[in-house]
N, C-alpha and C positions, 0 to 999 in steps of 0.2 A: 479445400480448407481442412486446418486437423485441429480437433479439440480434445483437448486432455485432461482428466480429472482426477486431481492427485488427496486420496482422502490421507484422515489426520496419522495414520500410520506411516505414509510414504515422506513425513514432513518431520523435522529437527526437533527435538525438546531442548529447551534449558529451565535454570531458575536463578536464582538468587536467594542468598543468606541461607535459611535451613528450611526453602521453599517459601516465602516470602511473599516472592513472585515470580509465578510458572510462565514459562511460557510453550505455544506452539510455532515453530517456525516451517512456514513453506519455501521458503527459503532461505539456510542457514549457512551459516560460517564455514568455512572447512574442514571437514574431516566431521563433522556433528551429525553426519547422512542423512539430512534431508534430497530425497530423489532428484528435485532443481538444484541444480547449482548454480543458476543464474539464467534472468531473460534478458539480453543485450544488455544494455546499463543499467537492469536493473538488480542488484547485488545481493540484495538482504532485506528481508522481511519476517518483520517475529511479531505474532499477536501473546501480548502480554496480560497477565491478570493480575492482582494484588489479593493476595488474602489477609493482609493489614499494610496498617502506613507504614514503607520501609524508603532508606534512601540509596539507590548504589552511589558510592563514593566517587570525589570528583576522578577522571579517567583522561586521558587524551585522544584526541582525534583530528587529522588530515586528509583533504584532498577531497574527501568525500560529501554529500551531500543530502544531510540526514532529514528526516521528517519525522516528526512525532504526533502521531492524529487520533483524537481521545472520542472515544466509543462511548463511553462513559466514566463520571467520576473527576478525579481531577489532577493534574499534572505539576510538578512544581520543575524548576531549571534555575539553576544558577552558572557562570561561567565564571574566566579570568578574562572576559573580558569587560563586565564590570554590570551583568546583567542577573537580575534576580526575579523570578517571575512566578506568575503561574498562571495556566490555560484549564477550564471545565470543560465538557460534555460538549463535541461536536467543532471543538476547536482544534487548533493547531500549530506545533513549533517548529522552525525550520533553521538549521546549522548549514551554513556553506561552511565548510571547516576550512578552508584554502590552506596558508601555512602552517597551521595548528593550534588550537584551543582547548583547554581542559575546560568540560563541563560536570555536574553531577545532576542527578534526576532523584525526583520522589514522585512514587504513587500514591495516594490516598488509601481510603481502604477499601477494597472491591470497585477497583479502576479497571477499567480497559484499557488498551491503548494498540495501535499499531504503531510501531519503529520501521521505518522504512529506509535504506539505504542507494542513493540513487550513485551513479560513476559517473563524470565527466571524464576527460583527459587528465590525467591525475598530474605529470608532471608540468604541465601550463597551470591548472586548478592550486596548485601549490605553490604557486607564485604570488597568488592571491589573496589581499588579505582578508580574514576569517568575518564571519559576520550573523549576526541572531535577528529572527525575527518571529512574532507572534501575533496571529490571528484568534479570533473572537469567533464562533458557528454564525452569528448573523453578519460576520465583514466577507464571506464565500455566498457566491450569484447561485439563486437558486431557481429552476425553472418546474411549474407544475405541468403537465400535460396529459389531461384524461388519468389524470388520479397519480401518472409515474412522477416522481419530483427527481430530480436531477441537481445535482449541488456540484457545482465546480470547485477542485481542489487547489489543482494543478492545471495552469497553460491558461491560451485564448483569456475571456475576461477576468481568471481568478486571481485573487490578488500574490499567489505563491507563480514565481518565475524562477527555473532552474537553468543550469549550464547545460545539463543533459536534455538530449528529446526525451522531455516524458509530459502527458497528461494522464491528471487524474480524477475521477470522479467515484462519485458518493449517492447510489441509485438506491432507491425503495422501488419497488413492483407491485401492487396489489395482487391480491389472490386473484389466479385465472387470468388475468393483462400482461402483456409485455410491451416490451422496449425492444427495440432493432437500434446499431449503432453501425456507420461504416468503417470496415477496417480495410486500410490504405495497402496492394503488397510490400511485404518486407518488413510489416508489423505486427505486434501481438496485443492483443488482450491479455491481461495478467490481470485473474480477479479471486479473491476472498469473500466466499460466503460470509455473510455477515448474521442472517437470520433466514428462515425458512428453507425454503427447496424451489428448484423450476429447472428448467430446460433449456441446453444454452446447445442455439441451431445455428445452418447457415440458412438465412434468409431465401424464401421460398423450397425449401428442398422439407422432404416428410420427416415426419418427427423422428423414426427410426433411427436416421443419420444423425443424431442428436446426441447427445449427451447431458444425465440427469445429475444436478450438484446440490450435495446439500450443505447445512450450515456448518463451520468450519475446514470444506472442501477448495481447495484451489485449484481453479478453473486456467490452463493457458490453452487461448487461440491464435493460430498465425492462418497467414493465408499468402499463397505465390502469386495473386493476381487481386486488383479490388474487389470487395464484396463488400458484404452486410452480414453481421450477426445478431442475431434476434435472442433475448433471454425471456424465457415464459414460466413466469411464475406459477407453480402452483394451484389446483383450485380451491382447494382450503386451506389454504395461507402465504402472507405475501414474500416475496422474494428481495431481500438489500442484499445488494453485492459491491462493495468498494474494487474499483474497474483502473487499469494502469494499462496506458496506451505508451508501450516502446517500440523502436525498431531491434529488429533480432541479431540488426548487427551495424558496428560505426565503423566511421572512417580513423580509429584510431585504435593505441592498444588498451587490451581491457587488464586488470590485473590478474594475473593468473592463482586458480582458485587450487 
């Protein structure tokens, strides 16, 4: 198994307007030098902030398969396809952009947000046409288990379904507990500290072999054969890590970065 922990230096910066809204990207665009360039389909990932209400103007976008998942604060979207919305704290918007759609975005004031960019087969995906959907934090299955709660994003029961292999979830840890999840060979763990610190292991092996992550750190695990990996939070405080289950590589081609 190999775990790799990429802190907020090794990761992309942008903003908007005259900083607006910063962001940190663990994984960014091209040429922006975040150290990932990509886990399998999965393309682009920027944790966003608002230091007041700004809107980036409407843009275009194809093929790809955006998500936008609100940490805190509140979201607004509007498209050309004829959709005006807005998502709060713990919710979520999702673009299949197929043949292409202009949309535009506003933060509130001291919003969160992750943007996440997932790949399908772009020139099939682009055949397709474009589509919006938004979820509510209580419409995502959430399971509690000895204090860890676990929220489905992405995949199995959650109500977001992508073209791409990807699951997502949305983990709280308490201080000093953990969580073990199987990862399948030929797939990764791609995860974003979200708060706290803990230890992200392969299941039964000593902590040493470990790896220690803390908040705004990205975590990616693959592994050449099935396992388990185990995250242990912390003893004085608890560990949320938003968790993305890809494979590290498809049967098709990826867009080169």
């Amino acid at each position: 198994m190999n775990i790799r922990v990429y802190t907020q230096n090794e990761q992309a910066k942008g903003h908007f307007g005259d900083g607006e809204i910063v962001e940190n990207k663990p994984i960014g665009f091209p040429r922006e030098g975040s150290v990932v360039d990509r886990v399998g389909p999965l393309f682009y990932w920027a944790w966003a902030k608002s230091l007041r209400t700004f809107e980036i103007p409407f843009h275009p976008h194809s093929g790809f398969e955006i998500l936008s998942y609100v940490l805190t604060g509140t979201v607004g979207h509007k498209d050309t396809l004829g959709n005006m919305q807005k998502v709060t704290t713990g919710g979520a918007q999702i673009m299949q952009t197929g043949s292409g759609a202009y949309h535009a975005e506003e933060m509130g004031t001291d919003t969160e947000m992750f943007q996440i960019w997932f790949e399908p087969h772009l020139s099939q995906a682009t055949k397709r046409p474009p589509t919006y959907n938004q979820f509510d934090h209580d419409e995502f299955p959430s399971v509690d288990t000895n204090g860890v709660t676990v929220k489905r994003i992405i995949g199995t029961d959650a109500p977001i379904q992508l073209v791409a292999d990807a699951q997502m979830l949305d983990v709280m840890i308490p201080a000093g507990a953990a969580y073990s999840l199987p990862l399948s060979s030929g797939y990764a763990h791609a995860a974003v500290v979200v708060e706290g610190s803990g230890l992200v292991s392969e299941a039964g092996k000593a902590a040493e072999n470990g790896a220690t992550a803390r908040k705004g750190e990205f975590v990616v695990t693959s592994a050449d054969s099935d396992n388990t990996v185990t995250y242990q939070a912390s003893s004085d405080e608890p560990f949320r890590l938003v968790l993305i289950q890809v494979p590290t590589k498809v049967d098709y081609p990826l867009y080169r970065k």
